[in-house]
N, C-alpha and C positions, 0 to 999 in steps of 0.2 A: 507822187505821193504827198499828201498833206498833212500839214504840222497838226498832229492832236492838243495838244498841251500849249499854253503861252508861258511865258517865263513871269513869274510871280503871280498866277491865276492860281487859286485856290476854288474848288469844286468839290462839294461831296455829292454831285451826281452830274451829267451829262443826258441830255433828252438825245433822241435822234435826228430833229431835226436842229440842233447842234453843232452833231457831227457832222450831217448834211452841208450848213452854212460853212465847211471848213474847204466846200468843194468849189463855192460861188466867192465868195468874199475874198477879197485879190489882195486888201490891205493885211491879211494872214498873212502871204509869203513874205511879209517886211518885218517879222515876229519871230524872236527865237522861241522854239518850245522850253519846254521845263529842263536844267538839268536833269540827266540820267533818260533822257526817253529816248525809248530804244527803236529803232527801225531797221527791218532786213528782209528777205525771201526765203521761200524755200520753194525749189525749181526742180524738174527732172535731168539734172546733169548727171553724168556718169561717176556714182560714185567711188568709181576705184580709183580716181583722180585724188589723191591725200596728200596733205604736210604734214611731214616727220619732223615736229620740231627737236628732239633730242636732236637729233643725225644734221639738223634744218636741212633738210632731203624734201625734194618731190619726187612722188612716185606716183606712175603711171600715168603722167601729167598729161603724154598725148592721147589718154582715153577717149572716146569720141561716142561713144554710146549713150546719146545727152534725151534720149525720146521719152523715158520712162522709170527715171529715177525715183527711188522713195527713200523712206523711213524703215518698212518693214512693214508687218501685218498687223491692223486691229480689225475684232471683229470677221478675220475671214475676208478682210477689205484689205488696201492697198492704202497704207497710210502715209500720208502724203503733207502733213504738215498739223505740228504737236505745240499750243500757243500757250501757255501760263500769262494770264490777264492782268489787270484791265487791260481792253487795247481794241485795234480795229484793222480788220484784213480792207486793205484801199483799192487792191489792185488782183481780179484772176484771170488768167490769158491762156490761152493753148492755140495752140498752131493747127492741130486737128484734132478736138473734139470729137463723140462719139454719143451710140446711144446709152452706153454705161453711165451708171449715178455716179454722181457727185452725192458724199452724206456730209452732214453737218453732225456732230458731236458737243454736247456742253454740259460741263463741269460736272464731269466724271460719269452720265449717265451710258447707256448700254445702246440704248436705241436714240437713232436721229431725230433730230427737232425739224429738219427739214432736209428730203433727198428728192434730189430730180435728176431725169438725165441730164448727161453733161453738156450737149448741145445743146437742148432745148434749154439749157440755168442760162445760155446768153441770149438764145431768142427768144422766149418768155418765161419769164423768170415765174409765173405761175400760172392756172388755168385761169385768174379771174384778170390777169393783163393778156392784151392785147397781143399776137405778136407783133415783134420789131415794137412796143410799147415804148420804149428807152430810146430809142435811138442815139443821146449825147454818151450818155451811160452806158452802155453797149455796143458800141462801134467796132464792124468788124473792117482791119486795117491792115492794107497789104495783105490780105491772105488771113490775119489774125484775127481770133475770137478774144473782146476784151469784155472786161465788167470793173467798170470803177465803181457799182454798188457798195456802199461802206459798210461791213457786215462786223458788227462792235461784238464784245464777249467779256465776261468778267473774272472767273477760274480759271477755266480751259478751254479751248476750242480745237477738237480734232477734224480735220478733213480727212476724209477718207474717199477711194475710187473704188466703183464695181467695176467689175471683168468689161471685156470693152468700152473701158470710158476712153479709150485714143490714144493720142501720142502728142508729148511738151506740155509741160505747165510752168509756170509762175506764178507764186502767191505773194505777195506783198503786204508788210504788216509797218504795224507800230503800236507799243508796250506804254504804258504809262509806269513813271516810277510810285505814286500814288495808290501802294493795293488796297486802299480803302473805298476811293472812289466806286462809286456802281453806274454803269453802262447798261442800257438795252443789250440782247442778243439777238439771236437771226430769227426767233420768231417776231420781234417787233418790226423788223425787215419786211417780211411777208404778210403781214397785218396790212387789214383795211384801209388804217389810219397811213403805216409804215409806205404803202401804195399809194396811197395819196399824196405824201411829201419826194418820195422818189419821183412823180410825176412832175410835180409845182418842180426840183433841183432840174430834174429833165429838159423842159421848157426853158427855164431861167437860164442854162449852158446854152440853147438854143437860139436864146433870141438874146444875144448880145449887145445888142442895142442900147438897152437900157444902161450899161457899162457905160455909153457915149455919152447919156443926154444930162446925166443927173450931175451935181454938183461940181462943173467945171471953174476954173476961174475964167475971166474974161482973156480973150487968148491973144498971143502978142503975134504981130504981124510982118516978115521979112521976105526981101528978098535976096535970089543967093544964084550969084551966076555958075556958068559952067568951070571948074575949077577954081570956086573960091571955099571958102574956109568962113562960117560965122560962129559964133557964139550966143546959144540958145539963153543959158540961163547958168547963173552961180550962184551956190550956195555955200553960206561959210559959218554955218552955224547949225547943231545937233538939231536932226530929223527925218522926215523918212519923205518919198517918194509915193506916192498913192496912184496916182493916174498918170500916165503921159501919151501924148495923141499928137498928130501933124495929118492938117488937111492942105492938102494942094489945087493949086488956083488951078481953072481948064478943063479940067477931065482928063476922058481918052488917055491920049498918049502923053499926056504932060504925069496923069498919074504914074504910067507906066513907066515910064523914064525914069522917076522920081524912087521908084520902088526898087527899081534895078539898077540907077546908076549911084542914087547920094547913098553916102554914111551917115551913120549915128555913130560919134564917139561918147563916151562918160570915165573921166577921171576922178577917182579918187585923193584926197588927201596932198593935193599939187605932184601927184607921179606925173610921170614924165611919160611914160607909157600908157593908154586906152586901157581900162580893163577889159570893156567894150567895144566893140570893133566891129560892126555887122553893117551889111545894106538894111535900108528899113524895109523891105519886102520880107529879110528873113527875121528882123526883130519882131515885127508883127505879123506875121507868117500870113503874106500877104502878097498873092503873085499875081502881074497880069489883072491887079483890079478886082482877084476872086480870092477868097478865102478860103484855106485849105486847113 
């Protein structure tokens, strides 16, 4: 999920291709959002699962009826997640999808701004995109249907499910403390223009390349036997981290090796312990030379 808000950014509106850039732009994750900005889910888990905090009791905790959890009913729908705005839903997934709608609701009206079936919201999000159009944005994974589509809202935003929309969902959001701010909502999404910037963010996750080539510093050169230990780099003075890459000499099996046997460590603050600790095939989720 990505940071809506930076810390000290003042805004009285957000565009969506904005939001969008909050999907690509990597120096975001080195940025706390604004106090108070809120992020959470709302899932089909088995509601009888409750904390009694009077009693602090859980009850009914091994509930397992996790397929087709809601809210209750709006509309004669299946309401399925109730947002008080500004904010932006980042994440919708289901495990099995269906031909049942998916509706959109905004700021208090009766009738949706946009329903589609639920299957078809990940394989083409409308008639005038292609399908599989998305591909980064829409990637179905392990089994799963996802949509990192960023679908913004300002008052309220109800999702609601018709009769056969399937089984598991996941909604992922985040609230801005700021309710003055004003956002696009899901018709700007489904727009022309809104079609056009989903495509360009599409591409842009896609061809990551461009990640690689732009604004590198000149790169330091080492080498590092089997079982040794070097030290890449220290900093000791307030700042952030932007980019970090490692190419190795050879190819083939030198890459491979490299992926699957060396560590990356990073220390904080002279601990004593790694906060970081991974092979660099899992830092850069990078296996075997292929990118997954």
């Amino acid at each position: 999920m990505a940071r809506l808000s930076k810390e000290g950014e003042k805004l009285d509106s957000m565009t969506y291709e904005q939001i969008l850039s909050r999907l690509t732009t990597l120096a975001s994750l080195t940025e706390l959002p604004q106090p108070n900005e809120q992020a959470g889910a709302f899932t089909s888990t088995d509601r009888r699962s409750q904390y009694d905090q009077k009693r602090d009791a859980y009850i009914d905790w091994g509930a397992n009826l996790d397929a087709d959890g809601d809210l209750g009913v709006f509309n004669g729908e299946r309401l399925v997640a109730d947002l008080d705005g500004p904010g932006v839903v980042w994440r919708i997934w289901s495990a099995a999808p269906n031909d049942g709608r998916i509706n959109f609701y905004v700021d208090g009206e009766n009738t949706p701004v946009f329903s589609r079936g639920f299957k078809q919201f990940f394989e083409q999000l409308t008639d005038e995109v292609s399908p599989a159009g998305f591909p980064s944005l829409c990637p179905k994974l392990s089994g799963g249907y996802n949509s990192f589509i960023p679908i913004p809202f300002n008052q309220n935003l109800k999702i609601t499910f018709s009769e056969g929309w399937g089984q598991y969902y996941h909604i992922t959001y985040s609230k801005l403390p700021d309710k003055t701010i004003q956002l696009p909502d899901v018709r700007t999404v489904i727009s022309r223009l809104g079609l056009i910037s989903l495509a360009n963010t599409d591409r842009s996750l896609y061809d990551t390349q461009h990640y690689l080539d732009n604004d590198w510093p000149p790169a330091e050169t080492m080498t590092i036997l089997p079982g040794e230990t070097r030290d890449c780099i220290s900093l000791n003075a307030p700042g952030m981290i932007t980019k970090l890459g490692v190419a190795v000499a050879g190819g083939g099996h030198a890459v491979n090796d490299a992926l699957q046997k060396m560590r990356l460590k990073i220390y904080w603050d002279d601990a004593q312990t790694a906060a970081v600790n991974v092979l660099l095939g899992e830092f850069f989720w990078q296996f075997s030379g292929h990118q997954v």
